[in-house]
NUPA-428430 format. One record per residue: x, y, z of N, C-alpha, C in turn. Coordinates in steps of 0.001 Angstrom, whole numbers, plus 500000, padded with zeros to 6 digits. Last residue first. Layout:
NODE    nxx    nyy    nzz   caxx   cayy   cazz    cxx    cyy    czz
NODE      X      Y      Z      X      Y      Z      X      Y      Z
...
//
This chain:
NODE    nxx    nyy    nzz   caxx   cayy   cazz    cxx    cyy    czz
NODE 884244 284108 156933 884015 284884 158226 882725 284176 158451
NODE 887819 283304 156126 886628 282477 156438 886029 283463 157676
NODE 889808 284882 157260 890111 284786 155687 888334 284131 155513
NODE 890900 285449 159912 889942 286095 159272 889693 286213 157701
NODE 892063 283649 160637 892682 284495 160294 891918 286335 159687
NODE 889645 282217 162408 890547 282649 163483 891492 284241 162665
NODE 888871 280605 160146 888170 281806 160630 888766 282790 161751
NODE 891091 279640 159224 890902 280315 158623 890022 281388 159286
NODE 890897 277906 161919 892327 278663 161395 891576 279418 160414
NODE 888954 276000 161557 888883 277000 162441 890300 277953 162503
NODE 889324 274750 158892 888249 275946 158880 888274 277069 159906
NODE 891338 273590 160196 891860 274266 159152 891008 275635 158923
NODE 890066 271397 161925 891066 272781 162596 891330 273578 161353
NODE 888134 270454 160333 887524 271388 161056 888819 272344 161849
NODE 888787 270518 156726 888862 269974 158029 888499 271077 158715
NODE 887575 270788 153442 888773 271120 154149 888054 270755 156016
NODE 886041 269677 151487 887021 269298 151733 887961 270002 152917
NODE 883857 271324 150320 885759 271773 149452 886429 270575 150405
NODE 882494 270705 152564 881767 270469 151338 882772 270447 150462
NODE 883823 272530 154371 883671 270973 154466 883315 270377 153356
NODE 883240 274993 153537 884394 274694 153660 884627 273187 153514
NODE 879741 275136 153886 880672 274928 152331 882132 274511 152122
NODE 879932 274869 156782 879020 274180 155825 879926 273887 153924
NODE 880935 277581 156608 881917 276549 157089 881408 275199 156779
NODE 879248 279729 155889 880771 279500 155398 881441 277897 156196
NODE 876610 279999 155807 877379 278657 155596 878390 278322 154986
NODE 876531 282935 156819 875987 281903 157533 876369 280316 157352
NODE 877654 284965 155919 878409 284322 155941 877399 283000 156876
NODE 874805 286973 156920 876489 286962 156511 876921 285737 156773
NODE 871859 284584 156581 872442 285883 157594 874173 285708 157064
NODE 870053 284244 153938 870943 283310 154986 871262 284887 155305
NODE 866107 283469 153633 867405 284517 153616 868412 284179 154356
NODE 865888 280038 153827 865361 280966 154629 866658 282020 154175
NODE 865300 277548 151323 866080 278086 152510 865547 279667 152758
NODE 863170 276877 149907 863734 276247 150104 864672 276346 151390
NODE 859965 277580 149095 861083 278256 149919 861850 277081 150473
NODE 858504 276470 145759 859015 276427 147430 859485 277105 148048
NODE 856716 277595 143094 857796 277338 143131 858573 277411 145009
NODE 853383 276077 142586 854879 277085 142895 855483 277057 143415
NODE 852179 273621 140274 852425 274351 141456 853835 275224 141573
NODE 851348 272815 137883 850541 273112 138411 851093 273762 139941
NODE 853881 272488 137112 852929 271383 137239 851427 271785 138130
NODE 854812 274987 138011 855553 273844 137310 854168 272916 137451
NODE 855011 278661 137185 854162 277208 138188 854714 276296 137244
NODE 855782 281929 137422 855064 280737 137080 854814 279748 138114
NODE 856987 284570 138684 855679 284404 138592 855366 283480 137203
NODE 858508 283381 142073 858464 283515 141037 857050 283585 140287
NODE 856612 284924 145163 857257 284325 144246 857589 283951 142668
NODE 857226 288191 146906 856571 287572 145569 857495 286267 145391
NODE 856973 287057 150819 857567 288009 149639 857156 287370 148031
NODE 856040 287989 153695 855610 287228 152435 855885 287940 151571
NODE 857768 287518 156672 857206 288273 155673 856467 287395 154680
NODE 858778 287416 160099 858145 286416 159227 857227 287413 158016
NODE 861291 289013 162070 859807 289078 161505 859855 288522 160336
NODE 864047 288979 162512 863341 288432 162776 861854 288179 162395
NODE 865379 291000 161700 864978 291259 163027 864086 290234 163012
NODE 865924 289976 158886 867174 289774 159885 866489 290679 161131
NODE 862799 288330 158307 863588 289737 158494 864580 289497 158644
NODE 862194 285196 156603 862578 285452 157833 863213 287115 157600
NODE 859451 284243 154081 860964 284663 154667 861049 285445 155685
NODE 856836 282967 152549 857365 283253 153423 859110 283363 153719
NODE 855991 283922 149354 856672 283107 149977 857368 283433 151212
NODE 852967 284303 147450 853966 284838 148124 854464 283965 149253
NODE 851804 282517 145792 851632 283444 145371 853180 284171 145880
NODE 849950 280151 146773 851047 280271 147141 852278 281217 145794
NODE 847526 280963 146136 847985 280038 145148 849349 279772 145302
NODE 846001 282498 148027 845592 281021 147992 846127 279825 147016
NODE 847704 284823 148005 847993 283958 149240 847013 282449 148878
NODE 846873 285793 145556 848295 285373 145954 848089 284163 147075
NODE 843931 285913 145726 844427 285158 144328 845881 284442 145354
NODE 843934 287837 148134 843486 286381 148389 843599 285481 146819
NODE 846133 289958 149219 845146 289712 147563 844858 287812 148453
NODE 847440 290811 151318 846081 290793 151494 845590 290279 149821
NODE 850225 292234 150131 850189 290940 151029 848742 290328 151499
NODE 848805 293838 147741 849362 292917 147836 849803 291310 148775
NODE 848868 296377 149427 847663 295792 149513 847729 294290 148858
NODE 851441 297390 149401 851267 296799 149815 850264 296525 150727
NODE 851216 299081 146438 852021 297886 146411 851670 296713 147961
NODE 847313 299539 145901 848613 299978 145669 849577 298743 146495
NODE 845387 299173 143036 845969 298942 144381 847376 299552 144345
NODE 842408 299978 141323 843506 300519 141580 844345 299956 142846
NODE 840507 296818 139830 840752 298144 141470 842265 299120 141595
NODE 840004 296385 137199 841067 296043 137882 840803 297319 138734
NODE 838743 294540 134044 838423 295173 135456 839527 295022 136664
NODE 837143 292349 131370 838408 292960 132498 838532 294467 133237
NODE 834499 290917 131864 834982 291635 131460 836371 292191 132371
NODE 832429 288889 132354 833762 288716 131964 834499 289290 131263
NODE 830045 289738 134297 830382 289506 132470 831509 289341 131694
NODE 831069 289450 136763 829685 288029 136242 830126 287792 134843
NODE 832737 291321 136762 833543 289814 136566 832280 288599 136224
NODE 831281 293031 136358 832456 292975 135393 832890 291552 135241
NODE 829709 293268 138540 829322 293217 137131 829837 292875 136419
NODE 831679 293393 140891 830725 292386 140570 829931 292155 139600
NODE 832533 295745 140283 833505 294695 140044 832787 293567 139893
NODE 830508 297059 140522 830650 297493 139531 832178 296517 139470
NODE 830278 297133 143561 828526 296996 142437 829283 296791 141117
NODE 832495 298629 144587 832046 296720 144442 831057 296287 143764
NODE 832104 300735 143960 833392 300401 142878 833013 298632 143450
NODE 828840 301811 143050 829785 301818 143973 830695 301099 143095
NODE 827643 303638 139792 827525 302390 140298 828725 302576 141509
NODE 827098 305984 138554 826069 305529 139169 826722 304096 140267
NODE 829769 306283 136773 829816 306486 137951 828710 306323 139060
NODE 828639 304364 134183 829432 303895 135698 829307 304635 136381
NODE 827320 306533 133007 827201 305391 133215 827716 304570 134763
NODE 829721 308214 132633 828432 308468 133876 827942 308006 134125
NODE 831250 307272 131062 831748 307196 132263 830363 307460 133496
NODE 829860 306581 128369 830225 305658 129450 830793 305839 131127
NODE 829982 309437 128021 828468 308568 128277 828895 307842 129366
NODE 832560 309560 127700 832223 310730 128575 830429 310136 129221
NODE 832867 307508 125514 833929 307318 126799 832549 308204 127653
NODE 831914 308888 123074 831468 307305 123693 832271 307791 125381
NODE 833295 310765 121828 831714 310716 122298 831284 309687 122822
NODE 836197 310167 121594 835585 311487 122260 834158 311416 123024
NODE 836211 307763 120523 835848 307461 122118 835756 309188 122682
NODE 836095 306834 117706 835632 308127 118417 834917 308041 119966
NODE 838209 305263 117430 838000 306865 116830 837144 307427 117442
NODE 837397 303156 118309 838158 303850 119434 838536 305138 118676
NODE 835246 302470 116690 834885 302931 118055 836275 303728 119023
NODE 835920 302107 114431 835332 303271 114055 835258 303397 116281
NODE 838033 299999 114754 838909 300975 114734 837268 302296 115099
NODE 835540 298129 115076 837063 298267 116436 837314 299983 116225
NODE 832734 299053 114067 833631 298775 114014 834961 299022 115053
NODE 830478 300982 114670 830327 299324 114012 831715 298695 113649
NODE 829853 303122 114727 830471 302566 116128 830577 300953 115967
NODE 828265 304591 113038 829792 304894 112851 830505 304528 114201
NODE 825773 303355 113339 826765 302666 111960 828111 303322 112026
NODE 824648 302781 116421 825203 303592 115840 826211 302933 114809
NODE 823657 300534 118017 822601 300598 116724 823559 301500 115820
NODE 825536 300250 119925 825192 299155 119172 824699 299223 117598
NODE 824655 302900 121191 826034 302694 120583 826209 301463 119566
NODE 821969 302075 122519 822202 303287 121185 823952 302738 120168
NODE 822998 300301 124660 822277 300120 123263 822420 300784 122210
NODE 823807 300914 126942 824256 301154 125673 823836 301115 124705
NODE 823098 299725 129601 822169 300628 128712 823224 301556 127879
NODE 825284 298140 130839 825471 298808 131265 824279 299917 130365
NODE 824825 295564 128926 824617 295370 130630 824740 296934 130799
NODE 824988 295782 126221 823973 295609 126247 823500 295549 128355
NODE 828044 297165 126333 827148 297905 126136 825427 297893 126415
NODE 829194 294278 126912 829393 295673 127862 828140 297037 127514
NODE 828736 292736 124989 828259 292329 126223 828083 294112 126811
NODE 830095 294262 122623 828489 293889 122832 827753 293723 123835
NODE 832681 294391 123303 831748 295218 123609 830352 295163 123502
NODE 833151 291398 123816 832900 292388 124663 832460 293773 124673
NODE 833268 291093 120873 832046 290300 121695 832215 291040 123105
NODE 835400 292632 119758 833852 292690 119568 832781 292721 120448
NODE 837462 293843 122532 837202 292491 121334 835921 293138 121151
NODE 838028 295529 124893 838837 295073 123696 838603 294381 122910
NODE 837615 297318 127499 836448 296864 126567 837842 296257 124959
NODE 838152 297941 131017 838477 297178 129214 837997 296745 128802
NODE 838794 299477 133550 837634 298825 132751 838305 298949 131202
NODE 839791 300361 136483 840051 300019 135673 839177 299626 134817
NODE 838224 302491 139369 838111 300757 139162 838514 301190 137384
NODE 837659 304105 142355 838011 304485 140917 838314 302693 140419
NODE 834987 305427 144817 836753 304969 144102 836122 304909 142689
NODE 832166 305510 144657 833050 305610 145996 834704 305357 145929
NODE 831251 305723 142417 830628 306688 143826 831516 306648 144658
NODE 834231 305796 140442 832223 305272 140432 832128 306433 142014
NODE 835747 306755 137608 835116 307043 138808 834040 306436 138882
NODE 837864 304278 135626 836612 305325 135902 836308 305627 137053
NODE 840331 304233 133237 840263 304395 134721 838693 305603 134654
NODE 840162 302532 130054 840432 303852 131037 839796 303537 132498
NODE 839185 301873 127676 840410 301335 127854 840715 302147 129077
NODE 837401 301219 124947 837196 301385 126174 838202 301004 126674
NODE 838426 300510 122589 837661 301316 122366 837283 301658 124114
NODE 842397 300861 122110 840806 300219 122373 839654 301040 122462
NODE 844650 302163 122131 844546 301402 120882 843182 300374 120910
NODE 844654 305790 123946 844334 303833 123246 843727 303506 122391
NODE 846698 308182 122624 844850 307584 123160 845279 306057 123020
NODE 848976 309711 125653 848366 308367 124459 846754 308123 123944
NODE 849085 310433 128145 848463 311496 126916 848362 310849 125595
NODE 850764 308822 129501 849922 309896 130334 849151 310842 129227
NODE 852629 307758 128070 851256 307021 128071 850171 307831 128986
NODE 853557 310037 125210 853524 309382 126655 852348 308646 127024
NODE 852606 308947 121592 853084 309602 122790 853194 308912 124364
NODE 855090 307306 119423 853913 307412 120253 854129 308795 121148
NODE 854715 308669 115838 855404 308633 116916 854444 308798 118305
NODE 853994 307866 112617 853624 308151 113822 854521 307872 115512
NODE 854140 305418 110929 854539 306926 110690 854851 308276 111635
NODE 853362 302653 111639 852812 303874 111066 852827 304849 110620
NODE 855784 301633 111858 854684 300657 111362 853841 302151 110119
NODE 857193 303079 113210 858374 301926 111712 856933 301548 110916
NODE 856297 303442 115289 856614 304174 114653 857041 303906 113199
NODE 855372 300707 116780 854452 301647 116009 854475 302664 115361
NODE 858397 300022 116871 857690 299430 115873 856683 300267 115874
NODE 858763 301868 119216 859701 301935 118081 858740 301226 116618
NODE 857285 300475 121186 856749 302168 120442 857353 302696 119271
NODE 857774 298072 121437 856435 297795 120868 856407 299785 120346
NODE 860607 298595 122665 860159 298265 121163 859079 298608 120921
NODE 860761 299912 125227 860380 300439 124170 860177 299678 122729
NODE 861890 296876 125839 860706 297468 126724 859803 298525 125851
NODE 864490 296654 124375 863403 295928 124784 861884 296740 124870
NODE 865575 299259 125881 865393 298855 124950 863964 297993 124008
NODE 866131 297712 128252 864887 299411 128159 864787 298896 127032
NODE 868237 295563 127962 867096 295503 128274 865813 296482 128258
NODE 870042 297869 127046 869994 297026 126234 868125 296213 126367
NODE 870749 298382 129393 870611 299918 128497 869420 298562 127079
NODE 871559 296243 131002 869975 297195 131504 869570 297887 130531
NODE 872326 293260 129416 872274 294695 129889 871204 295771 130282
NODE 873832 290268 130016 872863 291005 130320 873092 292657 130017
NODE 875950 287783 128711 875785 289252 129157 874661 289703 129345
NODE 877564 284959 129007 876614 285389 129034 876689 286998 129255
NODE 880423 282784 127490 880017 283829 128256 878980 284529 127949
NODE 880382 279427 128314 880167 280189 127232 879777 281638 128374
NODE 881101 275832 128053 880668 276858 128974 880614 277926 127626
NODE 881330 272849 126736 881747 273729 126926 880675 274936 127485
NODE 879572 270357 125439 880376 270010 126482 881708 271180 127114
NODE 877757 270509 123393 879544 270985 123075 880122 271005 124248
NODE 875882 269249 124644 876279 268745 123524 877730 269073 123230
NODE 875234 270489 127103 874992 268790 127070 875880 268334 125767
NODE 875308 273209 126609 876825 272446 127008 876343 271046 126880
NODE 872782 274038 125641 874104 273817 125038 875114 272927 125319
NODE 871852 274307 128643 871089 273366 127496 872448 272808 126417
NODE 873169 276300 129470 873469 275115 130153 872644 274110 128834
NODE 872885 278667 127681 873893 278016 128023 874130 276555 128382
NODE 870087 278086 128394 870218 278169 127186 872133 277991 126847
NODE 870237 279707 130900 869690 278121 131070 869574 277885 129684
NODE 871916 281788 130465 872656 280777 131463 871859 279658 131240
NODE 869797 283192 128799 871072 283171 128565 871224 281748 129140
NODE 867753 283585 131698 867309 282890 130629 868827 282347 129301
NODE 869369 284949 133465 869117 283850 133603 868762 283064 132399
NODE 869292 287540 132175 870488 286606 132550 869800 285353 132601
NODE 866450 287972 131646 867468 287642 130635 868622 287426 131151
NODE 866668 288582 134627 865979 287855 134418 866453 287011 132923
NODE 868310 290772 134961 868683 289611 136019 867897 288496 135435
NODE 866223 292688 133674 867488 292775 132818 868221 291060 133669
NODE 864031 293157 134910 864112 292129 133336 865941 292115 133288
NODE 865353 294157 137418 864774 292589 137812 864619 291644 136094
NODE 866414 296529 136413 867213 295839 136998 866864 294351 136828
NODE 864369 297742 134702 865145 297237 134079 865801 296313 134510
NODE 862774 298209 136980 861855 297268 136002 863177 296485 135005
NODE 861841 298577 139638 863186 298629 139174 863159 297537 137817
NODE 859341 300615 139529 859477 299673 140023 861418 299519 139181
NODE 857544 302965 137790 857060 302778 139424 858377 301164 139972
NODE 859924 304673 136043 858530 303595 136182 858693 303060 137523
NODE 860497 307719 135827 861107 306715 135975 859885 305812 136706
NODE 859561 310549 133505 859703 309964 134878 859785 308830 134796
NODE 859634 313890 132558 859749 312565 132148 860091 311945 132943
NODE 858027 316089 131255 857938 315656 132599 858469 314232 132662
NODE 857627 316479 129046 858407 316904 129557 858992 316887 131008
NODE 854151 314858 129037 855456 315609 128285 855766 316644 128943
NODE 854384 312595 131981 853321 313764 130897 855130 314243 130161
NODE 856089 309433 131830 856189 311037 132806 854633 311793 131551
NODE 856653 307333 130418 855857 306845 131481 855133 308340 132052
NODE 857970 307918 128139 857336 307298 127462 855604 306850 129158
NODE 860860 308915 129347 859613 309862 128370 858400 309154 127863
NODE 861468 306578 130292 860976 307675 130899 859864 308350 130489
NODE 862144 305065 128285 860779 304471 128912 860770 306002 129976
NODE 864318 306064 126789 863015 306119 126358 861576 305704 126693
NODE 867159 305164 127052 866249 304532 126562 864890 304861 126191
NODE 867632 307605 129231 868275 307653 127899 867636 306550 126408
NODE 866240 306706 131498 865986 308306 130840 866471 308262 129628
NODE 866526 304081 131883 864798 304291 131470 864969 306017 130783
NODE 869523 304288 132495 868553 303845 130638 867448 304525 130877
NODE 869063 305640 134901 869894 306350 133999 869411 305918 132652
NODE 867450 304057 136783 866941 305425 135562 867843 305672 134870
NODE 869178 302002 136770 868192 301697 136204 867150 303363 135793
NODE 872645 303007 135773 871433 302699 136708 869842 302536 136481
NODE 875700 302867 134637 874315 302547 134928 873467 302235 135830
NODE 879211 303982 133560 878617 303009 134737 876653 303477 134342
NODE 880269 302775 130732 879666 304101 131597 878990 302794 132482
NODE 881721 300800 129047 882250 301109 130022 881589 302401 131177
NODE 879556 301020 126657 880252 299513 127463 880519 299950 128659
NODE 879150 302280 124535 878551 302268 126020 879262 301553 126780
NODE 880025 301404 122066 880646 302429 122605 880489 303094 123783
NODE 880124 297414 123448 879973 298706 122274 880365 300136 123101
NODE 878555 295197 124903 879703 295862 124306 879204 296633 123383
NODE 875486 295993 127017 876335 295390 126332 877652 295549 125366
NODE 875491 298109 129938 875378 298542 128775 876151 296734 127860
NODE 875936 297377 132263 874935 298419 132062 874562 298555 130562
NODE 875302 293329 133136 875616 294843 132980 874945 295936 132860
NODE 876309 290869 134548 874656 291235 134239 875688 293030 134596
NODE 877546 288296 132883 878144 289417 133627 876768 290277 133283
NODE 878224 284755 133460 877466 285843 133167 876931 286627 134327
NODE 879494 281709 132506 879753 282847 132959 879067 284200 132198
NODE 880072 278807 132581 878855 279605 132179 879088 280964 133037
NODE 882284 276327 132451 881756 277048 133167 880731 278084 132468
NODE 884294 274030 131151 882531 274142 131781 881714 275415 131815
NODE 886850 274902 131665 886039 274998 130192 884806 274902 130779
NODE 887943 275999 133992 886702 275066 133883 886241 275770 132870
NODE 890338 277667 133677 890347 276794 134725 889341 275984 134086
NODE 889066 279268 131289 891161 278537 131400 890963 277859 132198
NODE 887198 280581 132753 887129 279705 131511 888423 278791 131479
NODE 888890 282285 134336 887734 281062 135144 888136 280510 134110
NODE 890174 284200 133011 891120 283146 133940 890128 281784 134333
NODE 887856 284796 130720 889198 284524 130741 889614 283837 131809
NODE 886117 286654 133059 885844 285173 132347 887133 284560 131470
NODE 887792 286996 136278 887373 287570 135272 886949 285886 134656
NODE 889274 286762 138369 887856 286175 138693 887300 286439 137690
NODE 891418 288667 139063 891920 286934 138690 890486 286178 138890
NODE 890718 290773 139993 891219 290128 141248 891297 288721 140020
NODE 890264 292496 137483 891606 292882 138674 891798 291444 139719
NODE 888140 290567 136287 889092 291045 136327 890797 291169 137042
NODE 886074 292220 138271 886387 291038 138258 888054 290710 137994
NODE 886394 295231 137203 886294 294667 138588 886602 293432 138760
NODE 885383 295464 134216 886859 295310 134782 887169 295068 136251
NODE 882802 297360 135311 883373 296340 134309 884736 296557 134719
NODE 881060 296447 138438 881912 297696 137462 882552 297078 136582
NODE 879692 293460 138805 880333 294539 139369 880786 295602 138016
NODE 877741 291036 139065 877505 292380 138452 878097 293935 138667
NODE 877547 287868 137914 879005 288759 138377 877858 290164 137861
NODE 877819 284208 138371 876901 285211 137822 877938 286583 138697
NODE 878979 281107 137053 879011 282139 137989 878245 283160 137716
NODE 878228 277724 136916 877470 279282 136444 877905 280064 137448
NODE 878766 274909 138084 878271 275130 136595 878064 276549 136001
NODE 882401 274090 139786 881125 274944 139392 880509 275250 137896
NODE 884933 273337 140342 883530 272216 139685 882155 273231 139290
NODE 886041 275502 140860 886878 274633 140173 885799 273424 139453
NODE 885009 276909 142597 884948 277659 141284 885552 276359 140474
NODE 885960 276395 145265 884697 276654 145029 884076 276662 143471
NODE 888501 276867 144928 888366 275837 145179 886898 275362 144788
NODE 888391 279825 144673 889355 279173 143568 888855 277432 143714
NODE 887665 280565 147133 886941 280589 146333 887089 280215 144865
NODE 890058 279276 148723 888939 278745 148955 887994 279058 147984
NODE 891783 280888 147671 892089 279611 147388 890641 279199 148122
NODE 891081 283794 149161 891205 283575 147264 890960 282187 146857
NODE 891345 282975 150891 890256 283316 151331 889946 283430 148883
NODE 894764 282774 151305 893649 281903 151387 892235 281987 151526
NODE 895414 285213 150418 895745 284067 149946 894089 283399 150051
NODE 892870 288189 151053 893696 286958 151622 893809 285986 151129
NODE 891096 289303 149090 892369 290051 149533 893573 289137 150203
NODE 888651 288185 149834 889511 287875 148519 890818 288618 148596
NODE 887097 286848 152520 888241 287515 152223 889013 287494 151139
NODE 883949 285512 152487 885081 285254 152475 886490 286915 151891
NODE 880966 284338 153395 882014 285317 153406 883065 284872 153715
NODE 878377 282691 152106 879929 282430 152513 880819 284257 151740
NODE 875376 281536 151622 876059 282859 151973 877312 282610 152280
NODE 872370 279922 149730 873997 280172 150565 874659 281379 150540
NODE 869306 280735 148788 870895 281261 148601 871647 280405 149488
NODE 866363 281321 149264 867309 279971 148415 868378 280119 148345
NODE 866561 284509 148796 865985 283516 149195 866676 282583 148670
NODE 867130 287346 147647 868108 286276 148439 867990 284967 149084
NODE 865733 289295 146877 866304 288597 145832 867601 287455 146336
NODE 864119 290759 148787 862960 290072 148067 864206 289814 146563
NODE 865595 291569 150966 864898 290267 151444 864105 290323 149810
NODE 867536 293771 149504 868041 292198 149582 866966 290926 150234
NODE 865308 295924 148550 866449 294784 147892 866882 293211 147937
NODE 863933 297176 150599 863704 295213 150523 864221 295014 149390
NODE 865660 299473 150821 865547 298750 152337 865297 296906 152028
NODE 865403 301320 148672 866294 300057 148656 866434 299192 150016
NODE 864178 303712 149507 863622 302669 148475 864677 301774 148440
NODE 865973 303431 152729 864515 303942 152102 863929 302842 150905
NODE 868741 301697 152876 867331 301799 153509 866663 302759 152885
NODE 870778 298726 153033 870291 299769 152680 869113 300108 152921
NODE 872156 296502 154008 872018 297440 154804 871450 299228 153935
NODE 872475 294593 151821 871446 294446 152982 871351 295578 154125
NODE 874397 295408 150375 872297 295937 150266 871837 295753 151046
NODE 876845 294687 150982 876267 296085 151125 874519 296650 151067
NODE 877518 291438 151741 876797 292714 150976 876025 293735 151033
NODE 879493 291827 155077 879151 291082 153752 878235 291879 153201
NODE 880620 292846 157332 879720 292775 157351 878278 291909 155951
NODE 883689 292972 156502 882773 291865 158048 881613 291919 158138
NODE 883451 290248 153620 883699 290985 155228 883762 292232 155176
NODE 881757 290090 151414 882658 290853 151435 882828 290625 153105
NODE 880393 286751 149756 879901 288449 150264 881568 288522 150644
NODE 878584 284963 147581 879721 285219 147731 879932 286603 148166
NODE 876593 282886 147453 876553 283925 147680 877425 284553 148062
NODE 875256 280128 145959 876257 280497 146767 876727 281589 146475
NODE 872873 277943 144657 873498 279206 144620 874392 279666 146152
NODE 872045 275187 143328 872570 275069 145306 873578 276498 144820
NODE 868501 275372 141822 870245 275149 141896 870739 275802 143241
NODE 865898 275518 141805 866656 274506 142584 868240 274118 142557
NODE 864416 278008 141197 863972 276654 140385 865083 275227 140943
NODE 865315 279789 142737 863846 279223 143276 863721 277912 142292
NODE 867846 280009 141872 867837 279341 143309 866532 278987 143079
NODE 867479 281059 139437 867431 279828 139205 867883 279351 140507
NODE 866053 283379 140596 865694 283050 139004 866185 281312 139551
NODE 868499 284436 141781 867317 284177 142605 866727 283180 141436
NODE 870420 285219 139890 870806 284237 141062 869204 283379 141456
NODE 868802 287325 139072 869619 286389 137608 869934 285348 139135
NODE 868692 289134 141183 867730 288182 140904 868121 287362 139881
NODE 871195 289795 141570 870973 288513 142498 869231 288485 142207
NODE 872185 291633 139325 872678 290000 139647 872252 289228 140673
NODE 870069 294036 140303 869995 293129 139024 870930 291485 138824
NODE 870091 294954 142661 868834 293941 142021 869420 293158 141230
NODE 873071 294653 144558 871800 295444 144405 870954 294658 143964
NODE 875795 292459 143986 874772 292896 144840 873588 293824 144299
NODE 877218 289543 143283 876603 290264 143180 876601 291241 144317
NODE 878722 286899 142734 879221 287543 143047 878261 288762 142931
NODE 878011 282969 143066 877036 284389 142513 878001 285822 143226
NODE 877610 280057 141303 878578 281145 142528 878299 282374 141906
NODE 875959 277027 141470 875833 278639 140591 876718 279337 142016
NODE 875563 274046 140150 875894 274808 140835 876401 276006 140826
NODE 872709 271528 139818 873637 272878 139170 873849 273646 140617
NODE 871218 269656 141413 872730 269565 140819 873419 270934 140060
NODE 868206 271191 139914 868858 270236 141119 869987 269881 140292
NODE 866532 272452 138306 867794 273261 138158 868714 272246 139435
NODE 863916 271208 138914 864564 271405 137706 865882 271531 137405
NODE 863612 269357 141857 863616 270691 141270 864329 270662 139921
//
């Protein structure tokens, strides 16, 4: 595995620091999961929209609960921390910190180290407000940018949390590249406010570009000449017409012709000007056709085309499951899932399940031995309740 021999101590919970964890467990570093007694991190016991938090960012992990409140539950993770290549941290700023785990005291211990704090806001006059992934998308501008006007609404998925864990990672393996040479660590930051950001550029630049301010994408026209959700007889099916040569194709399969011959449709821009009078043809067009008559057209003519799905029609896509797509993991009741895997490929293949979601503290004593410490010592600690 790529990331084999790195060793990453991960103080997290919710999305955003334990996918920056997950990120480089699936590529093969030996991550260690540093939870709270007695029951260890709080996500895993969360439920409505946060119920698959923790099974779809804990895979590949180690788990060791330990007691930071207790001497020795401190000195074991002090012990842990002493060779380590990357801690990753997404608590309340100054949290760390308080307990002597901040980047300051680590760094002082292991110049090495790579330390990164997946936040809400990067430094500056934000720094210290706590964040949540709507709180940017509302103040950043992907709200207003997803809701109808005035209606401004938060994107179907925890989009900032998982990019924002994700630019951690990327940081940390740009870190680690570094250190081969300056043979020093370096502190990493992530931010969610920072990451929206991001996300809105491409609307910031069409404003800088044009003059023009976008609108919501619920009332945007597109920047194509065919670009919209159509009714056929029996559902509704995606359709994109974007290059020349596709619309040629598209027009000459579906009895377009006219549009071909028309001199004020002879061009990108002259067609998506005036998709007033094109689109309303095209749609009746299609709606003659069922939504499988009309995927099977699309894809003979290689045109892009997409079935409306929803999230978990997913475990059924036969792309996923035949390209090892989604990666089996164990419930804590036990039931065998398929959760997304990372979305590349190394050589043509994806990325393993290495270890199975670990249950609390599952290789606290696995890791104790690993520090060196003996089996009456481990069984004293767990006895004190410092090792759970």
């Amino acid at each position: 595995m790529p990331l084999d021999g790195i060793k990453v101590v991960e103080f997290v919970h919710m999305v955003m620091g334990p996918t920056c964890g997950l990120v480089l467990a699936d590529l093969g570093a030996d991550v260690v999961k540093v939870e709270p007694p007695p029951e260890g991190d709080n996500t895993r016991r969360l439920s409505g929209a946060g119920a698959g938090f923790f099974a779809m960012a804990n895979r590949n992990k180690r788990s060791l609960m330990v007691d930071l409140k207790t001497p020795d539950g401190m000195a074991m993770v002090m012990r842990l921390l002493a060779d380590a290549d990357v801690v990753i941290e997404n608590f309340r700023p100054g949290a760390m910190d308080k307990l002597g785990l901040g980047w300051a005291d680590l760094a002082a211990r292991n110049p090495r180290l790579i330390y990164c704090s997946c936040k809400g806001f990067l430094p500056g006059p934000y720094e210290h407000r706590p964040a949540l992934d709507e709180v940017v998308q509302m103040m950043g501008g992907l709200a207003y940018m997803t809701g109808a006007v005035g209606k401004p609404s938060r994107a179907g998925s925890s989009v900032n949390d998982i990019m924002g864990g994700m630019f951690g990672a990327i940081g940390i393996l740009a870190a680690l590249h570094e250190r081969h040479a300056s043979g020093r660590g370096r502190l990493v930051q992530s931010g969610l406010f920072e990451n929206n950001t991001m996300l809105v550029g491409q609307h910031m630049a069409q404003y800088a570009v044009t003059g023009v301010e976008a609108r919501p994408m619920t009332e945007r026209m597109p920047a194509w000449p065919v670009y919209d959700i159509f009714e056929t007889s029996d559902g509704q099916l995606f359709v994109g017409v974007v290059t020349d040569g596709q619309w040629r194709i598209f027009c000459e399969a579906f009895g377009l012709t006219a549009f071909l011959a028309d001199p004020g449709l002879a061009t990108q821009r002259q067609r998506t000007e005036g998709r007033a009078r094109t689109i309303p043809v095209i749609a009746a067009s299609l709606a003659t056709y069922t939504r499988a008559a009309l995927i099977e057209k699309c894809e003979a003519l290689g045109l892009p085309y997409a079935p409306i799905a929803r999230p978990i029609e997913m475990f059924d896509d036969p792309h996923l499951n035949a390209s090892g797509g989604l990666v089996p993991v164990t419930l804590p009741d036990g039931r065998v899932t398929r959760l997304p895997a990372l979305p590349l490929s190394l050589d043509g293949a994806r990325l393993p399940l290495r270890r199975d979601l670990p249950g609390p503290g599952e290789h606290g004593a696995e890791i104790a031995r690993e520090l060196g410490y003996d089996e009456a010592t481990i069984a004293t600690l767990k006895a004190s309740g410092a090792l759970c």
